[in-house]
C-alpha positions in Angstrom: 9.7 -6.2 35.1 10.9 -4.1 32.1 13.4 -6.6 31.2 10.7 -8.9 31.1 8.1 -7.1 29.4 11.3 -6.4 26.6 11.3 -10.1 26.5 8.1 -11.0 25.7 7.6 -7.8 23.1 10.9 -9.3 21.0 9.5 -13.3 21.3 6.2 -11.6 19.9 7.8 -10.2 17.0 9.9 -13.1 16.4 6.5 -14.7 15.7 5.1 -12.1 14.0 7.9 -12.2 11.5 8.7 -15.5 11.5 5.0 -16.1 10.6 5.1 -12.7 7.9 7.8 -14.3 5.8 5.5 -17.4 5.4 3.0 -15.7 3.8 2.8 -16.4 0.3 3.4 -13.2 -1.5 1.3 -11.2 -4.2 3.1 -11.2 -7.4 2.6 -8.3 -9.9 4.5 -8.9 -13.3 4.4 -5.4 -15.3 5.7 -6.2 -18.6 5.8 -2.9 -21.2 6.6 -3.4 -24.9 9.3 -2.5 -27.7 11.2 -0.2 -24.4 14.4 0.8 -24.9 17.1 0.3 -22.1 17.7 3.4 -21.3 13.7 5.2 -21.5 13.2 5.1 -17.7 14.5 7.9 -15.8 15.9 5.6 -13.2 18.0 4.5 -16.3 18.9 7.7 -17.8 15.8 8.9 -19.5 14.6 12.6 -19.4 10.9 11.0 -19.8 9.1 11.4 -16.3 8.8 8.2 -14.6 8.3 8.9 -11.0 6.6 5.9 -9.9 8.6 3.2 -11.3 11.6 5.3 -10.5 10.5 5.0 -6.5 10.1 1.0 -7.3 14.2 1.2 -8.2 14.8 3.2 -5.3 13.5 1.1 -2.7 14.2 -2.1 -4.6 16.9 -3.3 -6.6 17.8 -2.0 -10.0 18.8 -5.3 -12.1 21.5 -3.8 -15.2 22.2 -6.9 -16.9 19.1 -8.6 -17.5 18.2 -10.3 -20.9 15.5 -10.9 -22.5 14.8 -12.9 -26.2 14.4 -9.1 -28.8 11.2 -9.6 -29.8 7.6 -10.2 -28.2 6.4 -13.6 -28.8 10.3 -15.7 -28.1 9.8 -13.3 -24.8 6.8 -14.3 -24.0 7.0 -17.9 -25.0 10.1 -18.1 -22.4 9.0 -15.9 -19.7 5.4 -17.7 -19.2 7.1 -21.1 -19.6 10.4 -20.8 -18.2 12.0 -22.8 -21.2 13.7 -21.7 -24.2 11.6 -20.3 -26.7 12.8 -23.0 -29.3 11.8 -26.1 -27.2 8.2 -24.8 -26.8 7.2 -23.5 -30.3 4.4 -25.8 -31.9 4.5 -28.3 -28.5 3.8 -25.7 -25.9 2.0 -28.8 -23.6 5.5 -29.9 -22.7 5.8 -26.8 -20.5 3.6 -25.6 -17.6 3.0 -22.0 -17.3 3.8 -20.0 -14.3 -0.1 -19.3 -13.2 -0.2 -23.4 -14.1 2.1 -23.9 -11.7 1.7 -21.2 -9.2 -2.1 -22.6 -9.1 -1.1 -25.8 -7.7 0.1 -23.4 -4.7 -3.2 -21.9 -4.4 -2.7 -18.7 -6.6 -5.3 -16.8 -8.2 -4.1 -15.9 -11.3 -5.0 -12.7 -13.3 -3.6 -11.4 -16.6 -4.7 -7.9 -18.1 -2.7 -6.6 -21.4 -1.0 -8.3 -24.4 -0.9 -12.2 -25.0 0.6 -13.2 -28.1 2.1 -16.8 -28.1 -0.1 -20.4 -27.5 -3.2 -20.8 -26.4 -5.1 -18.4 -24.5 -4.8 -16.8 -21.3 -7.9 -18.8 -19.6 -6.4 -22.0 -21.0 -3.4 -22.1 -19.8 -4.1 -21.1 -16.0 -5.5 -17.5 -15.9 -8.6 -16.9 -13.7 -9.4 -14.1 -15.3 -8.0 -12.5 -18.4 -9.0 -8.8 -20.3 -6.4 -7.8 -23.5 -6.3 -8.8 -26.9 -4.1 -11.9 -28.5 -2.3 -10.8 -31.6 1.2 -8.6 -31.5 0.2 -5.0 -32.0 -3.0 -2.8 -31.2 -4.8 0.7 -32.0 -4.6 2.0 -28.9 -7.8 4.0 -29.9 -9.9 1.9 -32.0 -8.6 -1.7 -30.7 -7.8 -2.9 -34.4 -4.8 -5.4 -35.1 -1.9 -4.6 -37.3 -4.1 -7.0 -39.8 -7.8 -5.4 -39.4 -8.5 -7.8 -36.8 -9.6 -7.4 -33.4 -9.0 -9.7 -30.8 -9.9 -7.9 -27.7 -11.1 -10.8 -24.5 -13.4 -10.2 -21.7 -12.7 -13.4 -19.9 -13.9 -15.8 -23.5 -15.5 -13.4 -24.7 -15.1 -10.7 -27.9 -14.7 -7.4 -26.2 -16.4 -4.5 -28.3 -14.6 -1.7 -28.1 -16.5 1.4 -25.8 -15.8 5.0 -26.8 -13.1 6.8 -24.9 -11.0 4.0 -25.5 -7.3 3.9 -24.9 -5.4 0.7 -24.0 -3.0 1.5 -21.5 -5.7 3.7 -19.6 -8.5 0.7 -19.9 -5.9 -2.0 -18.9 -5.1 -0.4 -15.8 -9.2 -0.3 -15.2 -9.4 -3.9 -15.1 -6.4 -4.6 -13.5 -7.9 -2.5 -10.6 -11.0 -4.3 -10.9 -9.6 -7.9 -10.7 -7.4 -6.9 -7.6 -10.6 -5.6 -6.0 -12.8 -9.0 -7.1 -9.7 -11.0 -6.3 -10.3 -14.1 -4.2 -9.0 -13.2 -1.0 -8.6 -16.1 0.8 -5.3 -16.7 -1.8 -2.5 -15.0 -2.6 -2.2 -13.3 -6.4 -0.1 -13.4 -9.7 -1.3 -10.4 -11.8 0.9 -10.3 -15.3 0.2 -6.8 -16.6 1.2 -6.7 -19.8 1.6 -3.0 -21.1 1.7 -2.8 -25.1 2.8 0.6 -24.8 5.5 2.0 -26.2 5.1 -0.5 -29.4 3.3 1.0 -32.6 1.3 2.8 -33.8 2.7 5.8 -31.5 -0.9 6.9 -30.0 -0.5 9.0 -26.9 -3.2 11.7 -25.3 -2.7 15.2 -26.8 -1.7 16.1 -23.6 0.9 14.3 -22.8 2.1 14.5 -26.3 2.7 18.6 -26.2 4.4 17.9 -22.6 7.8 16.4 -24.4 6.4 18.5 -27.6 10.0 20.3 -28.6 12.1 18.6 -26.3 13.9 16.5 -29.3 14.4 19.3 -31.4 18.4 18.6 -30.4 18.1 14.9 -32.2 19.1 11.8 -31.4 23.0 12.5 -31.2 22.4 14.8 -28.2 19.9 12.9 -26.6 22.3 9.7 -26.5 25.2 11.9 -25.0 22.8 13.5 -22.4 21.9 9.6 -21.2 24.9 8.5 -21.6 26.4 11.2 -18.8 23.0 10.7 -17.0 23.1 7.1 -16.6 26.9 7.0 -15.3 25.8 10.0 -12.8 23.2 7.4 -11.6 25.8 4.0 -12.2 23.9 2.2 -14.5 27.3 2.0 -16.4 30.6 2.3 -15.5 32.1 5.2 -16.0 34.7 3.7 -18.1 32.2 1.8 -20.4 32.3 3.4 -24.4 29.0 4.4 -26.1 28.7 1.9 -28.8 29.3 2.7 -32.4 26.1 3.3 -34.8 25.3 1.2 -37.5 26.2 2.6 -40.8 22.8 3.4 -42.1 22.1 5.5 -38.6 21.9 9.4 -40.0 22.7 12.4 -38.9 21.0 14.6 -37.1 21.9 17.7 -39.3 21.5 15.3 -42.5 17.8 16.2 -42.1 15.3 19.6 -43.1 14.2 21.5 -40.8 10.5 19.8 -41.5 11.7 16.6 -41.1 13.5 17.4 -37.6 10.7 18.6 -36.6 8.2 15.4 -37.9 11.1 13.4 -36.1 10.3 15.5 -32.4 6.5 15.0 -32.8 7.0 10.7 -33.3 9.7 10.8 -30.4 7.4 13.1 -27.9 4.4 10.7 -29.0 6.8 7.5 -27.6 7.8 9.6 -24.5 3.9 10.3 -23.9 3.1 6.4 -24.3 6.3 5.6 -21.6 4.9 8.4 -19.1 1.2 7.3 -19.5 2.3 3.8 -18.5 3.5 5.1 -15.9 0.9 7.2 -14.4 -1.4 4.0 -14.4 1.1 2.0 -12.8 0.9 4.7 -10.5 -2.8 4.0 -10.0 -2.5 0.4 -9.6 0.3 0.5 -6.6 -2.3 3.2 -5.0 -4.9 -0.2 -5.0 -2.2 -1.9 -3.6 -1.5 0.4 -0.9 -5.3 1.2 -0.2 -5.7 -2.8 0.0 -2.8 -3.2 2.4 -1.5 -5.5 0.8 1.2 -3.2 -0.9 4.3 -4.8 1.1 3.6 -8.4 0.5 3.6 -8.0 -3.0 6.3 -8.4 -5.2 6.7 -6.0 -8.3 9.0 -6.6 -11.0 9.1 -4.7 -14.2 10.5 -5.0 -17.2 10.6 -4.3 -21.1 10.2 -7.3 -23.7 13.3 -6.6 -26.1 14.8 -3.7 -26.9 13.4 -0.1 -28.8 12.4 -1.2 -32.3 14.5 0.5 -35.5 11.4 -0.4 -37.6 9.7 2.7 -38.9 6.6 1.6 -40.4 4.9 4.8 -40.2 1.8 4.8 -42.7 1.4 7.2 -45.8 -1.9 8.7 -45.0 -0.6 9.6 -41.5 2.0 12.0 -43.1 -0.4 12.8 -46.1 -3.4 14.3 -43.8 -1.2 15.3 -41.2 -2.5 13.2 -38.3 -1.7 13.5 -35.2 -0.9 10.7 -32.9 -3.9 11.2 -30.5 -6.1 10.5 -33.8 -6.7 6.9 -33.8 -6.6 7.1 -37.7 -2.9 7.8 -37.3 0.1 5.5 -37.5 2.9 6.6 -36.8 6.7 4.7 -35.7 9.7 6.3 -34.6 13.3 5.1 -36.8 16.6 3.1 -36.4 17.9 6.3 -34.8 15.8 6.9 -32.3 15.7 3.5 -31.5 19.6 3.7 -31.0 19.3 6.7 -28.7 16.6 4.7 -26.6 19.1 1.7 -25.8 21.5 3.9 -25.1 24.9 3.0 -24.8 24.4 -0.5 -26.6 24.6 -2.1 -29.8 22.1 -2.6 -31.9 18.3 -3.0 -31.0 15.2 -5.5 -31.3 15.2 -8.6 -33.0 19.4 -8.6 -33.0 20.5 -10.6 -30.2 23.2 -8.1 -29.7 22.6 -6.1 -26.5 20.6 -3.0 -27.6 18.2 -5.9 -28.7 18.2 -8.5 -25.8 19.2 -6.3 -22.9 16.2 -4.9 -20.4 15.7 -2.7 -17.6 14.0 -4.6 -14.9 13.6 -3.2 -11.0 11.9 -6.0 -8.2 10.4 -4.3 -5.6 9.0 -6.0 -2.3 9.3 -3.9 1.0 8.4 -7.5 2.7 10.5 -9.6 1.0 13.9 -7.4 -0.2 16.9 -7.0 2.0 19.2 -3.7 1.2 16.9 -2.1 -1.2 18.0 0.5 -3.4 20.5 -2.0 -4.7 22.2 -2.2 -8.3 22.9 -5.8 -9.3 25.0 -6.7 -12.2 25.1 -10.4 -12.4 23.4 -11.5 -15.8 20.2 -13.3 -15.3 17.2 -13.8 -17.7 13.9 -14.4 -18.6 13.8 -18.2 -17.7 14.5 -16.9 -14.4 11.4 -15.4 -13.2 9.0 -19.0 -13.4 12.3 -20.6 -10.7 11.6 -17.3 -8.8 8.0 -17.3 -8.6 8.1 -21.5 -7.8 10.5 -21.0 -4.4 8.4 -18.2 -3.4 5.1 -19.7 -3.6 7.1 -22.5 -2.5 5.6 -25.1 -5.6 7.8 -27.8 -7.1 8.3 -27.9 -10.7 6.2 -31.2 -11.6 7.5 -33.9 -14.3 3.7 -34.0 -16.0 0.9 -31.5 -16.1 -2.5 -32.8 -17.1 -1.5 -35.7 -19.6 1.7 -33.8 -20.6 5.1 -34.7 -19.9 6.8 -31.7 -18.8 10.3 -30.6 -20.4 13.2 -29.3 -17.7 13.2 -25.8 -16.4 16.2 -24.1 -17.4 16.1 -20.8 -14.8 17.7 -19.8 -11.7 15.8 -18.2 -9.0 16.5 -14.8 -8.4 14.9 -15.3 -4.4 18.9 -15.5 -3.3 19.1 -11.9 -4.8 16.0 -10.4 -3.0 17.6 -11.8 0.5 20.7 -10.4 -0.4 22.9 -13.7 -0.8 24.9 -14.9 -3.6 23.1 -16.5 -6.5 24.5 -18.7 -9.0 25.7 -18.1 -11.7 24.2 -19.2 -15.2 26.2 -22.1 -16.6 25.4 -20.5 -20.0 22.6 -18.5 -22.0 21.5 -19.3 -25.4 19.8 -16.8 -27.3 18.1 -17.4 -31.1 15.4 -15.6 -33.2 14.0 -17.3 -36.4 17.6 -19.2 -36.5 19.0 -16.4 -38.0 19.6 -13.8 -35.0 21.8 -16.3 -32.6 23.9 -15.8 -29.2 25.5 -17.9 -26.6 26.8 -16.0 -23.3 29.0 -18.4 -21.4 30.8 -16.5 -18.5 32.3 -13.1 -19.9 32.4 -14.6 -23.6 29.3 -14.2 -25.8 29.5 -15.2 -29.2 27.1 -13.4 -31.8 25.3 -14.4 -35.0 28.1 -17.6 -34.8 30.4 -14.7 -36.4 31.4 -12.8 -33.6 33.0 -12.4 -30.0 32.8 -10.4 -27.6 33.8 -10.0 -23.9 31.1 -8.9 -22.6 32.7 -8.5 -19.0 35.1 -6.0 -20.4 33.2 -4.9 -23.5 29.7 -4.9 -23.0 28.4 -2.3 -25.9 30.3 -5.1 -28.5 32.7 -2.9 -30.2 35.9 -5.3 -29.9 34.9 -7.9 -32.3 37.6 -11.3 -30.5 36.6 -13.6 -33.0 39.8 -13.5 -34.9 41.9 -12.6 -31.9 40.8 -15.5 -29.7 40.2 -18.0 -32.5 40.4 -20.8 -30.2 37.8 -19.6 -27.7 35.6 -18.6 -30.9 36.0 -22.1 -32.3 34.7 -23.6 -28.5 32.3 -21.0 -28.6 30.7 -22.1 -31.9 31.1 -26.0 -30.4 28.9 -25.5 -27.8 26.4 -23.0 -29.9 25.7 -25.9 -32.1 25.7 -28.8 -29.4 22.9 -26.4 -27.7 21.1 -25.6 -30.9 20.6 -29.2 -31.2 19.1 -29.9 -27.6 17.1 -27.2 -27.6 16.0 -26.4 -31.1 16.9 -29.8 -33.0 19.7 -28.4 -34.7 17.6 -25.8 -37.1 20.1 -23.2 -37.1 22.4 -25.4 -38.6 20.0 -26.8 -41.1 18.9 -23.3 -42.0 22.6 -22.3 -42.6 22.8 -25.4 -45.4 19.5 -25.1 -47.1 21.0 -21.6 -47.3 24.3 -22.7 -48.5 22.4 -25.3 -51.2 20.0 -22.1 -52.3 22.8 -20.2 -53.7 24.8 -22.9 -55.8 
């Protein structure tokens, strides 16, 4: 009789599972903005992110995921799955992820940052609160150009007192999961504009990192650096990268200037830990919901920490501080180096401080083995193949009128079940045809003046280029045979109109 009785108890579970894992999961996309690859603590940061450090632990960590160093090519390729260069100015050759994931019965929510074609609701959101330009007041809602183009659905949204982005975000990302259609399954792309400038932050979390910089960014890159082999993010045996020359020192500046330094860099801290407090708040729904273990969570950063310190004069004039939504303050090149700690370089460069993210999947459901580190390379075009085999959608030739270009990703679902997953046949990386890469294997070549092994030199300090002159010159071949599929060949005509311009 007990034999029995075991019998039956393990066919019912068989059916339980069987049916569980053909549920449709919930997807939640976080996306945060202008984050370095080493600012999570789970990556070797002293900033205080226990919530998406608990995502890492019981998911898998993903080291060598790329991204395209700056906002708009990121978004542009992560929402189409496509090569930023073969949507720009024809972006109804590609369908977007909630496009697509709505002919599998999604409801599809965005809350945060847009900033590429279109808008959300046209392009196959359900529901949409954020603002459509690049940058944002995280107090006041203004655009880096006076504008404001906050959306409630189609709507202008006027900004309410109290306001701060990150905090209001989370709000209605809370109050779409609750008003959710829940007879479907949902794709929620949160799209955090923290840490990007202006560095606003509550006082209070603010005076929590007050002082803690006051070592500079030289110490801070060596305390990561040991941190994140301690945790094996990197190898033990992998160099810091070198500096650029412009970087300074440390001890090069006052004492009032180290200290002006510390306040910006406890400011970008505050914006990092605030993001995740509300991320926090938005798993909590999840949980509350119980629907926590069928949903997916991936997060990620958009390009690497930004070297542009565009700090405003009236800022350092009136002494504001960064909880003052008259303030505007940036952080340098050298913190920015710090915060991709240990790699080159930083956003817009397609060197790997600039393209290189830390992303972590978490799906109790749906990930075998978690608390995983994966190093195989994978990308942004990755995650609209991913989201298709899940929701279990074919990619369609046309969409509406539109022919459809080719998907270029690779789903990462082999990863999640713990199987092999191939291996890209190449990457190809370009900003504004003057920042350029192709990763083929362990070569990458850079700017079409460079080469690197990545496998064996991933922080880019061995320069191949002359050393392996044949494998640069094949390198170069198939840059330029790409460039012309996917971006007609502009890098090339850039280079002669360039070439022409000077004699």
């Amino acid at each position: 009789m007990r034999s029995l009785s075991h019998a039956l108890l393990a066919i019912a579970l068989l059916a339980s599972a069987t049916l569980h894992a053909a549920e449709k999961p919930n997807i939640l996309l976080v996306l945060v903005d202008d984050m370095g690859y080493s600012d999570l603590g789970c990556f070797g940061s002293e900033i205080d992110t226990p919530n998406i450090d608990a995502l890492a632990a019981g998911g898998i960590t993903f080291t060598d995921f790329t991204n395209c160093s700056k906002c708009e090519t990121t978004r542009t390729t992560l929402m189409t799955g496509r090569y930023h260069t073969e949507v720009k100015g024809k972006s109804r050759n590609s369908i977007t992820i909630p496009e697509n994931l709505g002919l599998a019965g999604y409801h599809n929510i965005m809350v945060g940052k847009w900033h590429i074609f279109d808008e959300p609701l046209q392009r196959g959101f359900d529901r949409y609160f954020g603002f459509l330009e690049g940058a944002t007041n995280f107090f006041t809602g203004e655009g880096t150009y006076g504008k404001f183009s906050y959306r409630l659905e189609n709507e202008p949204y006027e900004i309410p007192e109290d306001f701060y982005c990150t905090d209001d975000f989370t709000d209605h990302a809370i109050r779409y999961i609750d008003e959710r259609d829940r007879e479907k399954p949902f794709f929620l792309y949160l799209a955090y504009n923290a840490p990007h400038y202006p560095l606003h932050a509550h006082k209070d979390d603010v005076m929590k990192y007050r002082g803690r910089y006051k070592d500079g960014w030289e110490a801070l890159r060596q305390k990561r650096y040991a941190k994140m082999k301690k945790l094996g993010i990197i190898p033990d045996d992998m160099p810091l990268s070198e500096p650029a020359p412009d970087v300074r020192a440390w001890d090069s500046l006052s004492a009032d200037e180290q200290d002006d330094m510390d306040l910006r860099m406890a400011a970008y801290a505050a914006m990092i830990d605030r993001v995740d407090q509300q991320l926090g708040r938005v798993i909590q729904r999840l949980e509350s919901e119980n629907i926590r273990d069928n949903t997916l969570i991936i997060f990620l950063s958009d390009n690497g920490a930004c070297p542009f310190d565009r700090t405003r004069e009236p800022t350092l004039e009136d002494n504001l501080m960064p909880w003052d939504g008259a303030s505007y303050y940036c952080y340098p090149k050298e913190w920015a180096n710090a915060c991709n700690t240990p790699l080159r370089l930083y956003k817009q460069t397609q060197n790997e401080g600039g393209i290189s993210t830390p992303m972590i999947a978490n799906w109790p459901d749906g990930i075998a083995n978690p608390g995983r580190i994966d190093r195989q390379r994978a990308h942004l075009i990755d995650f609209h193949a991913t989201f298709r085999e899940l929701a279990g959608v074919d990619y369609p030739e046309t969409y509406g009128e539109h022919q459809i270009g080719p998907a270029r990703g690779i789903s990462l679902a082999p990863t999640f079940r713990g199987e092999t997953r191939p291996e890209h046949p190449y990457l190809y990386q370009n900003f504004s045809n003057k920042y350029t890469a192709l990763v083929k294997g362990e070569w990458k070549l850079v700017d079409y003046k460079h080469l690197y092994n990545i496998k064996k030199d991933r922080t880019e300090i061995n320069d191949l280029a002359e050393q392996e002159a044949e494998k640069f010159a094949e390198m170069q071949a198939a840059f330029l045979k790409l460039d012309e599929e996917l971006n007609g060949g502009e890098f090339l005509k850039k280079q002669k109109r360039a070439k022409n311009n000077k004699q």
